[in-house]
N, C-alpha and C positions, 0 to 999 in steps of 0.2 A: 178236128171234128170229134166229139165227144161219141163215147161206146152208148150203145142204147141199151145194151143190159151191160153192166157194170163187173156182175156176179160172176162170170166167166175168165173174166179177164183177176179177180179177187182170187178166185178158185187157182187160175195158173198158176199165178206169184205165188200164191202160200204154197204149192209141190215146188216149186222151183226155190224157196225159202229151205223148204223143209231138204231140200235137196243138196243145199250149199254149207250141210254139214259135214258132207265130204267131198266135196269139188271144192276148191278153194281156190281154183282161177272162173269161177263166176260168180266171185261173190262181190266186187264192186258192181258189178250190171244188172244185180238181183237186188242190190242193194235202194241202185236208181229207180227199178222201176217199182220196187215195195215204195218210194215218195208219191206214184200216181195212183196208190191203192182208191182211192174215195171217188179220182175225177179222172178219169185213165181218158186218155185219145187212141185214136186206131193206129199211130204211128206206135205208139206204147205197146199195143198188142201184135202190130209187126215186128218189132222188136225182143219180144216177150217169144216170138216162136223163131228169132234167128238165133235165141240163147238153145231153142231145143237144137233147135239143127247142128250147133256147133256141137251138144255133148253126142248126136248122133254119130258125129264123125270124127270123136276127139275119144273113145274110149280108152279106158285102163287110165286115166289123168286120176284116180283115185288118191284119197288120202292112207299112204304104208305106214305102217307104226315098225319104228326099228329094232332091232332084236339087245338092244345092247344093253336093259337089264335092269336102267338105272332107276327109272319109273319115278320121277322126280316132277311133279306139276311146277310151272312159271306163269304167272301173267305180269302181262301190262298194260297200263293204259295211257292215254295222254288225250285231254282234250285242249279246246280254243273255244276264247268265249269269243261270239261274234265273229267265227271266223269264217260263214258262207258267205263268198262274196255276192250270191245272188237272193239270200234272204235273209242276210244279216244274225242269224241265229248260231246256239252255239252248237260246235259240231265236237264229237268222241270218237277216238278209235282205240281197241283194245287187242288184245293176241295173247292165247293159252297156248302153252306147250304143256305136252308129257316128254317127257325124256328129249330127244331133240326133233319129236315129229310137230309138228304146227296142228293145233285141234280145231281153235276157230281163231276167227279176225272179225273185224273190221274196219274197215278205213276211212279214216277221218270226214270225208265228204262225202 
């Protein structure tokens, strides 16, 4: 069943976006549901608020930057063409390090 106002559920994702710059174990499930941004279901906004619930009772999972000095940026990336097996499209996943803390990801699907 499709959301009757759309705008709410747009507004979630984008703080829960804007949020998985430093939680980095929700950023595949932020990732899923930024795909229903346009045409969200209510199963999508159930979903959308058991991702709150879990940082309500998952605190301090923050992103530590370590002290050891080297301050050295890495990335990488690697895609696949065609490689969604349910849309056939091509998918990328990338990962920044500083030094040996993880800054952002994403993962391939």
């Amino acid at each position: 069943m499709t959301l009757a106002d759309t705008t709410q559920y747009q507004r979630f994702v984008g703080s829960l976006l804007y949020l998985n710059v430093t939680r980095i174990d929700i950023a595949y499930v932020v990732e899923i549901l930024s795909q229903f941004i346009h045409n969200p279901e209510q199963s999508c906004m159930n979903a959308a608020l058991r991702v709150v619930k879990y940082i309500k009772n998952a605190p301090g999972l923050d992103l530590l930057m370590p002290l050891d000095g080297l301050g050295k940026f890495e990335s990488y990336c690697d895609s696949d063409w065609g490689g969604c097996l349910q849309t056939r499209r091509s998918t990328t996943g990338y990962l920044v390090k500083f030094s040996n803390a993880i800054m952002s990801w994403k993962s391939k699907k």
